[in-house]
C-alpha positions in Angstrom: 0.0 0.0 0.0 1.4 3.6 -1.1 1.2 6.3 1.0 -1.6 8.1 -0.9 -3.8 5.0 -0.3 -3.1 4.6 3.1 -4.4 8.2 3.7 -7.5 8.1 1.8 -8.2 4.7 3.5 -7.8 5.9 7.2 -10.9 6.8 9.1 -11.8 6.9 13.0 -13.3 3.5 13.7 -15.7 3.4 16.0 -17.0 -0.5 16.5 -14.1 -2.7 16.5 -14.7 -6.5 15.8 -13.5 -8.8 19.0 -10.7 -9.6 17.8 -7.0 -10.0 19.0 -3.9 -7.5 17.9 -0.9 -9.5 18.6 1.8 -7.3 20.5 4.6 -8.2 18.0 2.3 -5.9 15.7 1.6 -3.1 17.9 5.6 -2.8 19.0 6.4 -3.3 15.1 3.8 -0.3 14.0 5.3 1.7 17.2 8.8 1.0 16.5 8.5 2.4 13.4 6.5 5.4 14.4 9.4 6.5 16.4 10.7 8.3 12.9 8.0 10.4 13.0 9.2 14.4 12.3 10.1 16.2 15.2 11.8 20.0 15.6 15.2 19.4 16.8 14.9 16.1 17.7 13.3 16.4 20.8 10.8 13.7 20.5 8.6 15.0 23.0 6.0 12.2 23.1 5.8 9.2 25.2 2.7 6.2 25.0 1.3 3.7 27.1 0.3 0.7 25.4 -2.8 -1.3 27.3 -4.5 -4.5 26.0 -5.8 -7.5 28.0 -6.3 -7.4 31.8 -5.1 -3.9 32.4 -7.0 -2.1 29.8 -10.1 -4.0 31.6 -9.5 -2.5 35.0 -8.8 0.8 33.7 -12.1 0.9 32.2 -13.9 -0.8 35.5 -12.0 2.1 37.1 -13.2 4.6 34.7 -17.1 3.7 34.5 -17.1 3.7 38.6 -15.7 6.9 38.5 -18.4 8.1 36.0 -20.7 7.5 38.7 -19.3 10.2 40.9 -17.9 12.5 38.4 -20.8 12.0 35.8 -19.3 15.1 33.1 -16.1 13.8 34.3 -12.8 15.4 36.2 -12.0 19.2 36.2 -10.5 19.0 33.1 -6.6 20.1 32.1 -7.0 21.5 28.5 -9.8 22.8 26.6 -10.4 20.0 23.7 -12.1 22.9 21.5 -12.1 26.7 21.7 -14.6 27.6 24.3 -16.6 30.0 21.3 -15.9 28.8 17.8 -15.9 30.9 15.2 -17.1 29.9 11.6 -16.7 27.9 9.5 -15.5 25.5 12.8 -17.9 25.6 14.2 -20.9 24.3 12.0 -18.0 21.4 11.0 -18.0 20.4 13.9 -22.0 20.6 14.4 -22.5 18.8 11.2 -20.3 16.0 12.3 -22.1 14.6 15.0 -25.2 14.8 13.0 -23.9 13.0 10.9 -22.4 10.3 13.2 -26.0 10.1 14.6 -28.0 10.0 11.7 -25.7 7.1 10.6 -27.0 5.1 14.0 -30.9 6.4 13.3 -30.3 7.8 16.1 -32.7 11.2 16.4 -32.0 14.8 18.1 -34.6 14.0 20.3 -33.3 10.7 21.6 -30.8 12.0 24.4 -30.3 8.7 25.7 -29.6 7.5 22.6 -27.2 9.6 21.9 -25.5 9.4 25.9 -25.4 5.6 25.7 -23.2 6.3 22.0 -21.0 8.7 23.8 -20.4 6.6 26.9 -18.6 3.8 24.2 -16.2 6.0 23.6 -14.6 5.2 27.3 -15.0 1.6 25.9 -12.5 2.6 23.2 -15.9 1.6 20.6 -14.4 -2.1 22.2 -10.9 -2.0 20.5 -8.8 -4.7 22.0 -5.8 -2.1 22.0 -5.8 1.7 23.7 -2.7 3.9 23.4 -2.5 6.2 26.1 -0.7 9.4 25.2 1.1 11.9 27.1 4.1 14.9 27.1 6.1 16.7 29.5 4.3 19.5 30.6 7.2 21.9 30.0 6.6 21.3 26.6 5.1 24.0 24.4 2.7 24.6 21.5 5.3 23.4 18.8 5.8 20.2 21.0 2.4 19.1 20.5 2.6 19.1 17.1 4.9 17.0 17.0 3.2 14.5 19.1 0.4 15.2 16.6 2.4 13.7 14.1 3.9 10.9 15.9 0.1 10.1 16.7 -0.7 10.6 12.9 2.4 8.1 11.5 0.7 5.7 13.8 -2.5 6.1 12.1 -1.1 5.2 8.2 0.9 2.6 9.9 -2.1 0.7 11.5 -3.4 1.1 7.8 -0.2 -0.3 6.0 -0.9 -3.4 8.3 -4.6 -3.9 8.3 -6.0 -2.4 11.0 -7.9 0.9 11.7 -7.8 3.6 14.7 -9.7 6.4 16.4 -8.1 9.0 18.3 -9.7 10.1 21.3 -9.8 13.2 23.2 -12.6 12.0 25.5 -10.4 9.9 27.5 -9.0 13.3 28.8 -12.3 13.8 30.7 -10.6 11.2 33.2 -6.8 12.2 32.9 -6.3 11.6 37.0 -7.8 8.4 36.8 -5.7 7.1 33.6 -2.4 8.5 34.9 -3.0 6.7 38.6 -3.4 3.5 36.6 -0.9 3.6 34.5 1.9 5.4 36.9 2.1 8.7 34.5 4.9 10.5 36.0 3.8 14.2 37.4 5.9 16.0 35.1 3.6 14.2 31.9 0.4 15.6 31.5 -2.0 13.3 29.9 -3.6 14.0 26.0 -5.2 11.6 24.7 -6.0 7.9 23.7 -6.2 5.9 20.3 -8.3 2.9 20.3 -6.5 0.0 18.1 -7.7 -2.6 16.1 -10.0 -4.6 13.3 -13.1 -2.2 12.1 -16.1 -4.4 11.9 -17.2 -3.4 8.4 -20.6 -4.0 9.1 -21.3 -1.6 11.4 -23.0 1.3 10.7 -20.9 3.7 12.2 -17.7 3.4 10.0 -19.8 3.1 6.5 -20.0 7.0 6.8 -16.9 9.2 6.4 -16.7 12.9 7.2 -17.1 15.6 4.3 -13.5 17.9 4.0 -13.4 21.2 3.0 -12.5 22.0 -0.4 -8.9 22.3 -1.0 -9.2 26.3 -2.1 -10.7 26.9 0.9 -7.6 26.0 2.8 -5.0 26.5 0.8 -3.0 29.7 -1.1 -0.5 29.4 -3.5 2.0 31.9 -4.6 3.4 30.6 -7.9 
């Protein structure tokens, strides 16, 4: 698979099939990851890798603590700007009505929708969850770079068959994730990525998300 292909065939999964990812694969897809760009080589990012027994208690630990924290712990950065401007904001609008109208799953149906939501803490039942994080003396150009560590693990899970979905949601329960998984104080947590097969069948991963127009986000000076 070429590059081009593996771009156009990524998407964020969000029903995996139960099915196992060996961990030869996920260290082979990590490994090489690791030459991923990054501004003078810092290589600020740093992932926990969770599958099996401990992924299972981390999300026994997480849906407990839904119970007393039901919008989830005081949160340590915004996942989108607290007033979005235009055009953002209707993208953004449009695609979750479009992730629900894939599930026939109405406006009016708020437990419908809550019941979708709550999977994402399930990782949509991916048999692998990456768990990412960066020192917090890092700065804006920083995280992009672990954007793009994040991204070359995307293609890769392509290039060998399997799919993704990165997840800002898990962020809603940083404290509890970083007590599991021992995340040194100096790390602040960002985000997960759920790993795995897409079940094809499902619903949710037969619709795709429409981009904007290449004019309207690019200039060129020729």
């Amino acid at each position: 698979m070429n590059v081009y292909d593996a771009v156009a065939d990524r998407f964020s999964a969000r029903a995996f099939l139960d099915r196992e990812v060996p961990g030869e694969q996920v260290r082979r897809i990590l490994d090489r990851a690791r030459q991923a760009p990054s501004g003078g080589n810092l290589q600020p990012w740093h992932v926990h890798v969770l599958s099996g027994t401990p992924l299972q208690e981390l999300k026994a630990r997480i849906h407990a603590k839904q119970a007393e924290f039901p919008r989830g712990e005081p949160p340590e950065y915004a996942v989108y700007p607290p007033d979005l401007n235009e055009p953002y904001r209707s993208r953004r609008y449009q695609c979750g009505e479009a992730l629900y109208a894939a599930l026939g799953i109405p406006r009016e149906d708020r437990a419908g929708r809550l019941r979708q939501f709550a999977k994402n803490l399930d990782g949509f039942g991916a048999p692998v969850v990456l768990f990412f994080s960066i020192e917090r003396a890092m700065g804006r150009n920083q995280w992009a770079h672990l954007g793009m560590f994040m991204q070359t693990i995307m293609l890769l899970a392509v290039e060998e068959g399997l799919h993704t979905c990165p997840q800002e949601s898990w962020s809603a329960f940083h404290g509890t994730i970083a007590e599991l998984i021992a995340l040194p104080q100096q790390q602040m947590f960002y985000c997960g990525m759920a790993l795995g097969h897409a079940d094809p069948d499902h619903p949710i991963n037969q619709w795709r998300t429409p981009r904007a127009a290449l004019e309207d986000i690019a200039t060129f000076h020729l």
